[in-house]
C-alpha atoms as an extended CHARMM CRD file, in Angstrom:
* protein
*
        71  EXT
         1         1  UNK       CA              0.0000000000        0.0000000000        0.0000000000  PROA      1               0.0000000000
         2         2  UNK       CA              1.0030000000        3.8270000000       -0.2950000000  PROA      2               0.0000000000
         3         3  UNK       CA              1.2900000000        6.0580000000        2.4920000000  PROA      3               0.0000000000
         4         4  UNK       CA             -2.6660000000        7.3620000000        2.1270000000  PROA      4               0.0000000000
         5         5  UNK       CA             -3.4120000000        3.5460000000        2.5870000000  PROA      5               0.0000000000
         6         6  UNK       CA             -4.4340000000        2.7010000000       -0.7700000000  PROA      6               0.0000000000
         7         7  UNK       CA             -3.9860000000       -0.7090000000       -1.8280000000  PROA      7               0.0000000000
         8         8  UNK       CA             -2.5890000000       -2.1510000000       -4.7370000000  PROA      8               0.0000000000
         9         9  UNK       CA             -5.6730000000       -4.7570000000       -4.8650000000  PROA      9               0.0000000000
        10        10  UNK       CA             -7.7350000000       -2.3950000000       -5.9720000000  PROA      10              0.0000000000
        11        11  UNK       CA            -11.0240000000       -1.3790000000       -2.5870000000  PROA      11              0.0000000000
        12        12  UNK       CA            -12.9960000000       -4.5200000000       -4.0780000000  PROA      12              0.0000000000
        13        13  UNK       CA            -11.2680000000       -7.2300000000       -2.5920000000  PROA      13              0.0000000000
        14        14  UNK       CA            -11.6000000000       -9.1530000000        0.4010000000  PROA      14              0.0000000000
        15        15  UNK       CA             -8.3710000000       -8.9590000000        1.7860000000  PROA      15              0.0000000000
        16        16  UNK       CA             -5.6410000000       -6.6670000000        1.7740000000  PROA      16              0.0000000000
        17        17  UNK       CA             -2.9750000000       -5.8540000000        4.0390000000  PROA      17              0.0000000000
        18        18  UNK       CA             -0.4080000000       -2.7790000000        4.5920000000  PROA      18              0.0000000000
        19        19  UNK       CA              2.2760000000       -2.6830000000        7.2890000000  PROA      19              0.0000000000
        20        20  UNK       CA              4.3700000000        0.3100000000        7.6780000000  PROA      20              0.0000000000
        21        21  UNK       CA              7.6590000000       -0.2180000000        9.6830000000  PROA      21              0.0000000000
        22        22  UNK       CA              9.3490000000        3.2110000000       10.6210000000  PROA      22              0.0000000000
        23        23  UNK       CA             11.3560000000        4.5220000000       13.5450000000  PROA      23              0.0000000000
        24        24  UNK       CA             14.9720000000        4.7830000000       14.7530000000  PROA      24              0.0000000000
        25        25  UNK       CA             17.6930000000        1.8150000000       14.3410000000  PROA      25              0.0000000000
        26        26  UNK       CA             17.6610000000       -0.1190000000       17.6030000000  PROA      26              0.0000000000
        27        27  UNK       CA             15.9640000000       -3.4970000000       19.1140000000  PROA      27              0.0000000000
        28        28  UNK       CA             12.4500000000       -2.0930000000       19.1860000000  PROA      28              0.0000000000
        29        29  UNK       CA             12.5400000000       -1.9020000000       15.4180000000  PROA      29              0.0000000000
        30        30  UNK       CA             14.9560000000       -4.6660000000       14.7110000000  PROA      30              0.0000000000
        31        31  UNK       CA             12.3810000000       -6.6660000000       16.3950000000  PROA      31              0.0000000000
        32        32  UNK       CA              9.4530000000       -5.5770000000       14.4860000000  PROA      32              0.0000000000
        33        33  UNK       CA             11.2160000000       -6.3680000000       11.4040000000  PROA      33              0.0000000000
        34        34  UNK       CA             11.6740000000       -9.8360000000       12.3980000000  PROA      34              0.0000000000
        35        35  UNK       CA              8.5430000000      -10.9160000000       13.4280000000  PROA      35              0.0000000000
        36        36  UNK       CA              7.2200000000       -9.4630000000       10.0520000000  PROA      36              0.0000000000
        37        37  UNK       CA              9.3900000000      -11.5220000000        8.2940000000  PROA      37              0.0000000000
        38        38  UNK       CA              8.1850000000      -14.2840000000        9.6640000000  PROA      38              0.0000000000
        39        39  UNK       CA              4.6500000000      -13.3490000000        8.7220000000  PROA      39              0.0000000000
        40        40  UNK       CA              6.2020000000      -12.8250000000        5.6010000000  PROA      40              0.0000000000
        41        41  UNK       CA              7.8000000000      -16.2420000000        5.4360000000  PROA      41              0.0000000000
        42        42  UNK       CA              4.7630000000      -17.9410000000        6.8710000000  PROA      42              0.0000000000
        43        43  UNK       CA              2.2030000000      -16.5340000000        4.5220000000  PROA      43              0.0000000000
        44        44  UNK       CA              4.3960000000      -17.3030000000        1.7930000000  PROA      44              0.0000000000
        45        45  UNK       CA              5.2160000000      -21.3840000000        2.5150000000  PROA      45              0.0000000000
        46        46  UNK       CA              1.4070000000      -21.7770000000        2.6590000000  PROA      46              0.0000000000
        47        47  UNK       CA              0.2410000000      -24.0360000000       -0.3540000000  PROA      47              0.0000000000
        48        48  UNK       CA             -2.8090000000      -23.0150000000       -2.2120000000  PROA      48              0.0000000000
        49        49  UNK       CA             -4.6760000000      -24.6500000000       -5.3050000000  PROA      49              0.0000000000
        50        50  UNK       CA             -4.5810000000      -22.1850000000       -7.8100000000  PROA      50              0.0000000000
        51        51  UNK       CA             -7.9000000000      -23.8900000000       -8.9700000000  PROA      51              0.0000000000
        52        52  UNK       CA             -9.1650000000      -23.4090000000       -5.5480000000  PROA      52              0.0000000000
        53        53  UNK       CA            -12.3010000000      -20.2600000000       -5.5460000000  PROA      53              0.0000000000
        54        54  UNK       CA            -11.2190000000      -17.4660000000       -3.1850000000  PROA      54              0.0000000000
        55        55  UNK       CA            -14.7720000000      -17.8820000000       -1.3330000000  PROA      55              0.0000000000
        56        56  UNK       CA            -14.0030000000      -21.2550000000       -0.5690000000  PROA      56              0.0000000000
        57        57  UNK       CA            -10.7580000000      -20.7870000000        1.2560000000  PROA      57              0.0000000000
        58        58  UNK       CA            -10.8000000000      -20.0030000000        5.2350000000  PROA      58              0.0000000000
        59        59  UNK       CA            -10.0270000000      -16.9920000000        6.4940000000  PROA      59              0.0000000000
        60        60  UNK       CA             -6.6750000000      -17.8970000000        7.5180000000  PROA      60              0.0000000000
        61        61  UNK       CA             -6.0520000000      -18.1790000000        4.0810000000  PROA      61              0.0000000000
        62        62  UNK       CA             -7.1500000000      -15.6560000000        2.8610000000  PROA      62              0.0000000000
        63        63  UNK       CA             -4.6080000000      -13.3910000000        3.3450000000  PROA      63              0.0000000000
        64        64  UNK       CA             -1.9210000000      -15.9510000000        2.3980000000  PROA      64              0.0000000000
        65        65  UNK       CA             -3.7490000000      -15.9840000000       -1.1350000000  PROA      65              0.0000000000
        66        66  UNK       CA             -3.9120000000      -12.2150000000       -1.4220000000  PROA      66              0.0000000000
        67        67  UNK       CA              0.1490000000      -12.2280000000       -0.5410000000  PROA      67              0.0000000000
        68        68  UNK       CA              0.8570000000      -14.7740000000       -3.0430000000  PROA      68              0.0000000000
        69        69  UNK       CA             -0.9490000000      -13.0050000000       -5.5580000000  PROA      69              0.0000000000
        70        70  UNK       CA              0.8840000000       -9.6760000000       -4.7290000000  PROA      70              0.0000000000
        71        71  UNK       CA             -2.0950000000       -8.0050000000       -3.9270000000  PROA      71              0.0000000000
């Protein structure tokens, strides 16, 4: 997303995400940084059928989809 908060998916999908990390070098960020890339990580080793419908998926998968799909 941009810094208004608009999303690349477009305002008609389901699910969309934005995560803004900011602030000064030092453990409080460092931290942040590494749990989100192991959101990152984990929404990206999650194995979805392409031929699977969106509306048919839970919704903690959802936003594993709409990552995968760079949305």
């Amino acid at each position: 997303c941009d810094v208004k908060g608009y999303s690349r998916a477009g305002n008609d999908t389901l699910t969309w995400y934005c995560v803004i990390v900011a602030g000064k070098h030092g453990s409080t960020l460092s931290k942040a940084r590494e749990i989100m890339r192991s959101v990152q990580d984990n929404l990206t080793n999650e194995v979805i059928v392409d031929t699977v419908s969106i509306s048919s998926l839970p919704d903690s998968l959802v936003a594993a989809y709409a990552f995968q799909q760079k949305r």
